[in-house]
C-alpha positions as a Markdown table, in Angstrom:
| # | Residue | x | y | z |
|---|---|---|---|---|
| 1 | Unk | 0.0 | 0.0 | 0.0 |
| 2 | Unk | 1.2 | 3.1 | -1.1 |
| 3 | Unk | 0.8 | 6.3 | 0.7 |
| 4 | Unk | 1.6 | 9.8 | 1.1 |
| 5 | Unk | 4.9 | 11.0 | 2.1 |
| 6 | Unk | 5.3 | 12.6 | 5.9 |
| 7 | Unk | 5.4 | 16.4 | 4.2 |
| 8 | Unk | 2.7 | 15.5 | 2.1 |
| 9 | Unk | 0.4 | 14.2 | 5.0 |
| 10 | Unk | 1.4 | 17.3 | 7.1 |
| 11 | Unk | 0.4 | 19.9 | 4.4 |
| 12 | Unk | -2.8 | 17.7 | 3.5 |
| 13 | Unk | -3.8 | 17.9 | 7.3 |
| 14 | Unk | -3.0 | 21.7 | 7.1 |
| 15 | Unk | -5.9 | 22.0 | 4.2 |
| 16 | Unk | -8.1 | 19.5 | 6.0 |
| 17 | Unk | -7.9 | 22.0 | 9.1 |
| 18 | Unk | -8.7 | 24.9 | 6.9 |
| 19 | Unk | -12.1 | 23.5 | 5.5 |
| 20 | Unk | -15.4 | 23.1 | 6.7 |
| 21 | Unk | -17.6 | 20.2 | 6.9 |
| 22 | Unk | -19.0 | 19.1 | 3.5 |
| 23 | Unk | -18.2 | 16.8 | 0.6 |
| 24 | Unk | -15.1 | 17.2 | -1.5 |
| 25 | Unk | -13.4 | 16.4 | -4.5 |
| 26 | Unk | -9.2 | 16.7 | -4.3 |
| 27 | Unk | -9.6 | 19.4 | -6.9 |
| 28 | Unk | -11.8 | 21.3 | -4.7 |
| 29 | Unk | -10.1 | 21.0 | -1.3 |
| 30 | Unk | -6.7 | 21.7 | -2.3 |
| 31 | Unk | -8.1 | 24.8 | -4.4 |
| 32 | Unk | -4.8 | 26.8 | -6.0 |
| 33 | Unk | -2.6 | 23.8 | -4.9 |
| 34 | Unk | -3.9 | 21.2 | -6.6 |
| 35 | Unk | -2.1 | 22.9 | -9.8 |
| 36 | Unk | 1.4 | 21.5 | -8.3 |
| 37 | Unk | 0.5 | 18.3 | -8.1 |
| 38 | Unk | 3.0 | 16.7 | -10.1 |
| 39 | Unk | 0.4 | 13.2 | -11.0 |
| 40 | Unk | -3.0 | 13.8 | -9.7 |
| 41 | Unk | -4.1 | 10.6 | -11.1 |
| 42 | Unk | -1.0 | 8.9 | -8.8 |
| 43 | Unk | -2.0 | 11.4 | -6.1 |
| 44 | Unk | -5.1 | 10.7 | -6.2 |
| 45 | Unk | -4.5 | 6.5 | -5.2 |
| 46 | Unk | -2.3 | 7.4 | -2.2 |
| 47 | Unk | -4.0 | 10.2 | -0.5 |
| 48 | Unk | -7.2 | 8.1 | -0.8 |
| 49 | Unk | -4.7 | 5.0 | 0.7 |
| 50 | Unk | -3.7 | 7.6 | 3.3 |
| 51 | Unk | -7.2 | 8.1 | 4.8 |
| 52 | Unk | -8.2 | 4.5 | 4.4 |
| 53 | Unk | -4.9 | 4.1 | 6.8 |
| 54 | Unk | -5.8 | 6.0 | 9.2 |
| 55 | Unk | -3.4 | 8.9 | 8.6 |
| 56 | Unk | -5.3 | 11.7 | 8.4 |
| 57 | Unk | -8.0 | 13.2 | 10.5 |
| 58 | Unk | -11.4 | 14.4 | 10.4 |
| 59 | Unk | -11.9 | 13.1 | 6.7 |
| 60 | Unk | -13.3 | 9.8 | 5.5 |
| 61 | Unk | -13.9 | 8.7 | 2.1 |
| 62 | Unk | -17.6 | 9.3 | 0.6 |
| 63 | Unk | -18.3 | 7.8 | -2.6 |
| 64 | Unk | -16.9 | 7.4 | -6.2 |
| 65 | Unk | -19.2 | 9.5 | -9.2 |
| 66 | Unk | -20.2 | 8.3 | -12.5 |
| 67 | Unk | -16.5 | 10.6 | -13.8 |
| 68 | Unk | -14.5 | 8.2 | -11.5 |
| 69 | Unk | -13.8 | 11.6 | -9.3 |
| 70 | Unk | -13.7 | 10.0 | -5.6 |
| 71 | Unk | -15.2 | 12.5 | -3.0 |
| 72 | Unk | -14.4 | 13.2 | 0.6 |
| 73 | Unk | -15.9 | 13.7 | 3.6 |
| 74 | Unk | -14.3 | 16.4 | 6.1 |
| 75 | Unk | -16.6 | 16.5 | 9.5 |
| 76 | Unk | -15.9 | 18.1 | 13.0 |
């Protein structure tokens, strides 16, 4: 299983923090960032392997759409 590196999951916490609850997309949350994201498709697997783990907080995942865009939930 591949996750996110330690800076990785430390910046993705820091957006997590930020946001209120709702449902997300990875576009959405990480706004402005997400256009430094060097392979969101490879991104994308281990940040969705890094909440399954356990790694980051007050996020779960919510579903997958028809587009094959997984969403998030962040909650309080």
């Amino acid at each position: 299983m591949k996750v996110l590196s330690p800076e990785e999951i430390a910046q993705a916490q820091e957006i997590i923090n930020k946001c209120s609850s709702g449902i997300y997309e990875l576009t959405t949350l990480y706004g402005v960032e997400w256009a430094y994201v060097k392979s969101p498709t490879s991104f994308g697997r281990k940040f969705k392997q890094t909440v399954a783990a356990g790694y980051l907080k007050r996020i779960k995942y919510s579903d997958c759409k028809t587009d094959n865009h997984v969403t998030y939930e962040i909650f309080t």
